[in-house]
N, C-alpha and C positions, 0 to 999 in steps of 0.2 A: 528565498529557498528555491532550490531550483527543480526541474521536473524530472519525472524519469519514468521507466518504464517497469511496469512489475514483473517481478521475478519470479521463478518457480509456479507458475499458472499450471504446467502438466503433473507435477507432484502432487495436486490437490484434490479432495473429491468435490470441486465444486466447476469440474468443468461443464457442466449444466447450464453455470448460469454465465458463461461463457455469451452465450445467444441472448441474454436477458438485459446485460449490462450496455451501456448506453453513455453519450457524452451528457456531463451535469451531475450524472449519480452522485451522491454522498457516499467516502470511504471512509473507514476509519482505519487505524495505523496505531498498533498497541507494542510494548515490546514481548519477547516470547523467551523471557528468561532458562525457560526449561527444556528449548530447542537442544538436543542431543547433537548435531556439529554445529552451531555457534549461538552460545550464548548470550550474544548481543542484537539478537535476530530481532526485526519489526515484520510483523504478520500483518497484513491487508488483507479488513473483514469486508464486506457486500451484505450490510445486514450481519445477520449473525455468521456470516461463511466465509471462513477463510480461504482466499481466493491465489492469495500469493506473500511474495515480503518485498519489500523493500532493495533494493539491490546491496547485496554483501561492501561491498565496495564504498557507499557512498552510506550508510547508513549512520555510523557513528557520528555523523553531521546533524542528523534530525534527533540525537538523544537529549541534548539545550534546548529544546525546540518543544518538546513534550507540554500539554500544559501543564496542571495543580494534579490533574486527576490521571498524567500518567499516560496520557493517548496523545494524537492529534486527526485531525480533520483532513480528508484530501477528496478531491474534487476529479472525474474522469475529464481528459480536456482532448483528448485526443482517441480517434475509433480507427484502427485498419486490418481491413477484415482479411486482408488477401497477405498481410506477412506474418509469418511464424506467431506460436504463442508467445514468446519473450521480448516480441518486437509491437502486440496487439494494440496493448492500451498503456496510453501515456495520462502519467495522473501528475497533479500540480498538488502540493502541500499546502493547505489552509495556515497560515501562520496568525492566532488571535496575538495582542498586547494585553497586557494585566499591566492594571494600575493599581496602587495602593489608593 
């Protein structure tokens, strides 16, 4: 699963923790069925704050990808503080196996 960069970080009121987040954080990655322009939207939580989504474009790739419960795990792998919000933070998708 490949990496990418979060999207929509200035439309959020979570630019606060903007300053707090860090390479390693745990993200989590939910879908956001009731997003009003697109419904197939994945929101990137920081804890409980929604921080950003998924990028529109590549998203429908990580909906196979979801585990049993509907979410998935991503990891910050990358920090750069001096380019735009859209270009900040680069996160890598945790992808678990389930076995029966």
């Amino acid at each position: 699963m490949k990496s990418f960069y979060i999207a929509g970080i200035k439309y959020q009121d979570s630019l606060s923790y903007i300053n707090v987040l860090k390479p390693t954080d745990l993200l989590l990655i939910l879908p956001e069925s009731t997003n009003p322009t697109d419904n197939l939207a994945l929101a990137v939580f920081y804890k409980s704050v929604k921080i950003g989504y998924v990028p529109r474009d590549i998203a429908i790739e990580f909906y196979n990808h979801l585990n049993v419960s509907g979410c998935m795990n991503a990891r910050i792998i990358g920090f750069f503080p001096d380019r735009p919000l859209w270009k900040r933070f680069k996160i890598q998708p945790i992808i678990k196996a389930f076995y029966n």
